[in-house]
C-alpha positions in Angstrom: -25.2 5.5 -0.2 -21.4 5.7 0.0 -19.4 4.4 2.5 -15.9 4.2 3.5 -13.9 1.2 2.5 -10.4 0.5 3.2 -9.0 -1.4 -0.1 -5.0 -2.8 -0.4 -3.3 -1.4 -3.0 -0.2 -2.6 -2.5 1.7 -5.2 -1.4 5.7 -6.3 -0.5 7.7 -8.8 0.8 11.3 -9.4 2.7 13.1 -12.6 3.3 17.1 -13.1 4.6 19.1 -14.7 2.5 20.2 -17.5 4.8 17.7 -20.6 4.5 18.0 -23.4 7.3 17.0 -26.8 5.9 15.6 -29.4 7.4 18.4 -31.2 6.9 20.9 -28.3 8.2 18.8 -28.5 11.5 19.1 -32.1 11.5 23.2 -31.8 12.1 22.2 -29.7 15.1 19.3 -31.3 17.0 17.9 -34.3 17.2 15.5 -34.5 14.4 14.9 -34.8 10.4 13.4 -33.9 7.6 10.9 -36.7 7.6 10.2 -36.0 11.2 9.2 -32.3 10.3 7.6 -32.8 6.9 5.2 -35.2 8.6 4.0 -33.0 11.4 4.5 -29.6 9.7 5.4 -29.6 6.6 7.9 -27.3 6.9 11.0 -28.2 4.5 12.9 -24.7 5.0 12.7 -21.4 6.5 14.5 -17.9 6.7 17.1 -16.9 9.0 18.6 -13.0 9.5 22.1 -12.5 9.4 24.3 -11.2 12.4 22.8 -7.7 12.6 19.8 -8.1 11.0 17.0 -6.7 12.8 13.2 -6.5 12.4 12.7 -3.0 11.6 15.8 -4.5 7.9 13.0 -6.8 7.2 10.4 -4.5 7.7 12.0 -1.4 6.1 12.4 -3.5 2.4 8.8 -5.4 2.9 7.3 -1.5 3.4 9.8 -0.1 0.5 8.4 -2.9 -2.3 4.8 -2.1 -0.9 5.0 1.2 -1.4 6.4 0.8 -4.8 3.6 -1.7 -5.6 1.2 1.0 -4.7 2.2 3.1 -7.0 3.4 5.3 -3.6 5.6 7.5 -2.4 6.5 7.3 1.7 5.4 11.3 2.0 2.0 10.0 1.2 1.7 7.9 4.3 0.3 9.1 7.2 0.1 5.7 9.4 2.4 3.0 10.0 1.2 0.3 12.1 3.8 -2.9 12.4 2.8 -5.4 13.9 5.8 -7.8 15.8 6.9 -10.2 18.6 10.0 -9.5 18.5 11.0 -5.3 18.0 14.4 -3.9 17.6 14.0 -2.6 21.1 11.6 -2.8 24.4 10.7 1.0 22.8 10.5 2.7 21.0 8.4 1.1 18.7 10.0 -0.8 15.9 7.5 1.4 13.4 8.7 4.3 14.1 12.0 3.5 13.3 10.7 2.4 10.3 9.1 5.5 9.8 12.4 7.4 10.1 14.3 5.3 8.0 11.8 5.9 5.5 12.0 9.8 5.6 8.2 10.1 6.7 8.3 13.3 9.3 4.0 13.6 9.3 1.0 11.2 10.8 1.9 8.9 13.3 3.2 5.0 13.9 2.9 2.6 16.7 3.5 -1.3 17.2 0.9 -4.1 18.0 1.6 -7.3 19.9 -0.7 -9.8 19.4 1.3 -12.6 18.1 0.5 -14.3 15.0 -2.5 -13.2 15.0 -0.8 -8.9 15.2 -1.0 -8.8 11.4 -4.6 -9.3 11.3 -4.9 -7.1 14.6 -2.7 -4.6 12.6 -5.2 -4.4 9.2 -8.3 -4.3 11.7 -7.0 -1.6 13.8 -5.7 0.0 10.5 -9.5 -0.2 8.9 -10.8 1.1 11.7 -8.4 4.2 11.8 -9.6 5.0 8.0 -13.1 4.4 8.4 -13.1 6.7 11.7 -11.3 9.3 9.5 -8.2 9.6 11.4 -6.3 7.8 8.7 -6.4 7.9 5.0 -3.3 5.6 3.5 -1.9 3.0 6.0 1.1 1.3 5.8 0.8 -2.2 7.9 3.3 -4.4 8.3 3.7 -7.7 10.0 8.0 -8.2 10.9 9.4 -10.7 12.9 12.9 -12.0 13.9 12.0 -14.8 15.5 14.9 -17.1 15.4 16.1 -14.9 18.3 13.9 -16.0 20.5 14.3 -20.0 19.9 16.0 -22.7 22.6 17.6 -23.9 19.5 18.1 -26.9 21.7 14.5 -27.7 21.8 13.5 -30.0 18.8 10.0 -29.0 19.3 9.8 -25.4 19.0 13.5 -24.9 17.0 12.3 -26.2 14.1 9.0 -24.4 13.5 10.0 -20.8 13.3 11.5 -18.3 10.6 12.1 -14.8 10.0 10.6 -12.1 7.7 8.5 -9.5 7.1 5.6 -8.4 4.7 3.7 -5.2 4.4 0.5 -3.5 2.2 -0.5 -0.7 1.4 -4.1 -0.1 3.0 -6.2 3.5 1.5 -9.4 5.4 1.8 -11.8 4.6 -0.9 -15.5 4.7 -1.5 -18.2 1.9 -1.8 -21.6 1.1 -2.2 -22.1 -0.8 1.2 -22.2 -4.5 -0.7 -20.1 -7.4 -0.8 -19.1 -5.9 -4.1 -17.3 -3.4 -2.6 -13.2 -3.6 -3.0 -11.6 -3.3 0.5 -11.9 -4.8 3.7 -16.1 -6.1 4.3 -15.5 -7.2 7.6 -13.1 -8.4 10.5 -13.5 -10.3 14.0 -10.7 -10.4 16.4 -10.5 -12.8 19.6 -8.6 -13.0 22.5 -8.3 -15.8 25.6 -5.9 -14.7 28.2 -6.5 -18.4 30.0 -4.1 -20.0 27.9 -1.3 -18.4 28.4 0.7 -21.2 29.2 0.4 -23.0 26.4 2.2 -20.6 24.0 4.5 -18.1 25.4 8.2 -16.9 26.1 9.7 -17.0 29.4 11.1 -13.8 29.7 10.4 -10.1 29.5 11.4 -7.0 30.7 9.5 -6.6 34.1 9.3 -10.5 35.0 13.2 -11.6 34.0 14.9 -8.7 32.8 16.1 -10.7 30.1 14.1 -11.9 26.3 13.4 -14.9 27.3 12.2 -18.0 24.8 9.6 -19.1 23.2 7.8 -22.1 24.7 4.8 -24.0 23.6 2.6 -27.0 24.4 1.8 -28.4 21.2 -0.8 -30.8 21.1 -2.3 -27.9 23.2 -2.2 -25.8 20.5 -3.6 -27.7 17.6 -6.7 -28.5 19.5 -7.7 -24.9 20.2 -6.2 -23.9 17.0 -8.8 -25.5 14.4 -11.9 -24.5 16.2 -10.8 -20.9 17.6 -9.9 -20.2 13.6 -13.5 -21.7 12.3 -15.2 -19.6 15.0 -14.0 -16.3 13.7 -14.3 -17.1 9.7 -18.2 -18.5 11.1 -18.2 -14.6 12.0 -17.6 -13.4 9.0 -19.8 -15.6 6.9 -22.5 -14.5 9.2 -21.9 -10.8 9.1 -21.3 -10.6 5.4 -24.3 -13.6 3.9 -21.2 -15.4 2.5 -20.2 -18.7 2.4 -16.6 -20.8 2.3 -17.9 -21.3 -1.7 -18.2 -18.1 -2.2 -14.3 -17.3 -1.6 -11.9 -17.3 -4.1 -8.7 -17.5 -1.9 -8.0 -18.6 2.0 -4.7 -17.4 3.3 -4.0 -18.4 6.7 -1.5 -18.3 8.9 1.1 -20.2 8.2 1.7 -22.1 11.3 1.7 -25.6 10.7 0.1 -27.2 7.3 -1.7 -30.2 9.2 -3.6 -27.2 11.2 -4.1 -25.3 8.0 -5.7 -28.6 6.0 -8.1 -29.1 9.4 -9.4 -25.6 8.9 -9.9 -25.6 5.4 -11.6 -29.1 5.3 -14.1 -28.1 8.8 -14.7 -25.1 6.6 -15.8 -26.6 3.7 -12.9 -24.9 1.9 -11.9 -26.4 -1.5 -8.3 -27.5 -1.1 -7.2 -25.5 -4.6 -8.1 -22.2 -2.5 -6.1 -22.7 0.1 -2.6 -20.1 -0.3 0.3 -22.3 1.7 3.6 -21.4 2.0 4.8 -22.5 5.1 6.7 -25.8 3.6 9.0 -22.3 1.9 8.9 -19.2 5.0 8.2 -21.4 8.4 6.0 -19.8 11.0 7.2 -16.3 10.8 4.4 -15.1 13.0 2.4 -11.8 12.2 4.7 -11.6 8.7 3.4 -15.1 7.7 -0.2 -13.9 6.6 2.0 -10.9 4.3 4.5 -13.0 2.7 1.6 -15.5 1.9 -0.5 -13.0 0.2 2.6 -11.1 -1.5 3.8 -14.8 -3.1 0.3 -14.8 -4.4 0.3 -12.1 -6.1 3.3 -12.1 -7.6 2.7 -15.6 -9.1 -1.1 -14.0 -10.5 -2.8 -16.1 -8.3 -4.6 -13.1 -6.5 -6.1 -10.9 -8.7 -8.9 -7.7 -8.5 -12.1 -8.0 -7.2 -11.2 -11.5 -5.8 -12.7 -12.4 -2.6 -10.0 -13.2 0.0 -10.4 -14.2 3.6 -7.2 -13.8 5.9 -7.1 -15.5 9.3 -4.6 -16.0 12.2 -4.4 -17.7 15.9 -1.3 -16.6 18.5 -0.2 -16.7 21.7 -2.2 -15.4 24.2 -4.5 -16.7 22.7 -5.3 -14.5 20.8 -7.3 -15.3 16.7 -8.8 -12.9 14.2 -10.1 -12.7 10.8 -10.4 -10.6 8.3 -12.7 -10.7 4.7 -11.7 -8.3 2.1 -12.0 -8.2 -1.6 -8.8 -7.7 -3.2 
């Protein structure tokens, strides 16, 4: 019997031109490049320019998708971004995107869910397809987060970047297997309870003003490893697949001691583990994106290989999703 799959087939990527070093960040706070190698391993990240907003980064990540695809922007009919940090309270930062695009059909919204909105974005995306409302999908995870940094805060400062990445998600057909190209299955998560320990200080109705990011660290990393394994023990279990079974794991790129935890609990061979976080920084729901676009492009990723894709935000709030590329 046939059934609905929702299969990437295409892929882009956006990053500023200005790159903060280690060392750069050094002549500002209190810190250095062994001290954020060791507990990160973080050597660089992006930063957008005076001006530079999130819907810049999204608009060139969506553009190189779309061109990727094989697409034109008239044959999109959803955009769902997926972003911390929009142009504006509203509208949404997607439909902006979507007029700066030329698209006048179908529909776009945002979704806030952290670093975990990019998965959020490609389940809600799948779910569109498979319900029939959608057919071709353009999801995008965009984030300007340097704007929201206490760049006098060692602990937070150092960890973020901006940038943006974006696919191409479209209606196809399958058999029902594991065989099947497109997405096979996805879990999303959410604690409210833990607020606290991940958050910004600020908001429209609480401060009237942005705000910054704040985080309890140590806090983090212990929910982080088991909240991930949780949801990727959901897929396995859903699907009859195993960590051996994979051929790539791209996380989120939040911090590369978290990442090696995960992969090692999960029985994940270290040479299937996509990193790029010592290059981009967190850059939120645009890390899991630009990980899977650098992939690509250097032929790791390839057809039919199975790929798992997993993310934990504030909130909290954690996802995966299993998809054969």
């Amino acid at each position: 019997m046939s059934v609905v799959r929702s299969t990437v087939t295409g892929c882009g990527s956006y990053l500023p031109d200005n790159v903060l070093t280690n060392d750069d960040l050094a002549r500002q706070v209190d810190t250095s490049d062994e001290w954020i190698v060791q507990r990160t391993g973080i050597r660089q990240r992006h930063i957008a320019a005076e001006g530079e907003v999130t819907s810049d980064l999204a608009l060139e990540a969506a553009r190189r998708a779309l061109e990727s695809a094989g697409r034109k922007a008239e044959d999109i009919d959803t955009i769902i971004l997926a972003t911390a940090t929009p142009d504006n309270t509203f509208p949404a930062t997607s439909v902006t995107v979507q007029a700066k695009l030329g698209i006048t059909q179908g529909f776009a919204f945002d979704v806030q869910a952290v670093c975990s909105g990019f998965v959020f974005a490609m389940t809600t995306a799948d779910a569109y397809i498979r319900a029939g409302v959608s057919e071709r999908c353009l999801v995008i995870g965009a984030e300007t987060f340097s704007r929201i940094l206490d760049w006098e805060d060692r602990t937070t400062c150092v960890l973020f970047g901006d940038g943006a990445g974006a696919v191409v998600l479209e209606k196809t057909g399958g058999t029902g297997t594991n065989a099947d190209r497109g997405i096979l299955t996805s879990h999303l998560r959410s604690d409210g309870r833990h607020k606290e320990k991940l958050y910004v200080d600020g908001g429209p109705s609480s401060t009237q003003t942005v705000g910054h990011l704040r985080m309890e660290g140590r806090e983090v990393f212990k929910h982080a490893v088991g909240m991930i394994t949780d949801v990727i023990e959901d897929a396995y279990a859903a699907t009859g697949l195993t960590s051996e079974d994979l051929d790539w794991f791209v996380p989120h790129q939040a911090n590369k001691r978290i990442i090696d935890a995960s992969a090692k609990k999960l029985g994940i061979a270290p040479e299937k583990v996509v990193t790029t976080v010592q290059l981009h920084g967190n850059t939120s729901a645009a890390s899991i994106p630009l990980a899977l676009d650098t992939a690509l492009k250097d032929g790791r990723v390839k057809n039919n290989d199975l790929v798992m894709l997993e993310a934990m935000g504030g909130g909290f709030t954690w996802g995966s999703v299993l998809l054969r590329w």
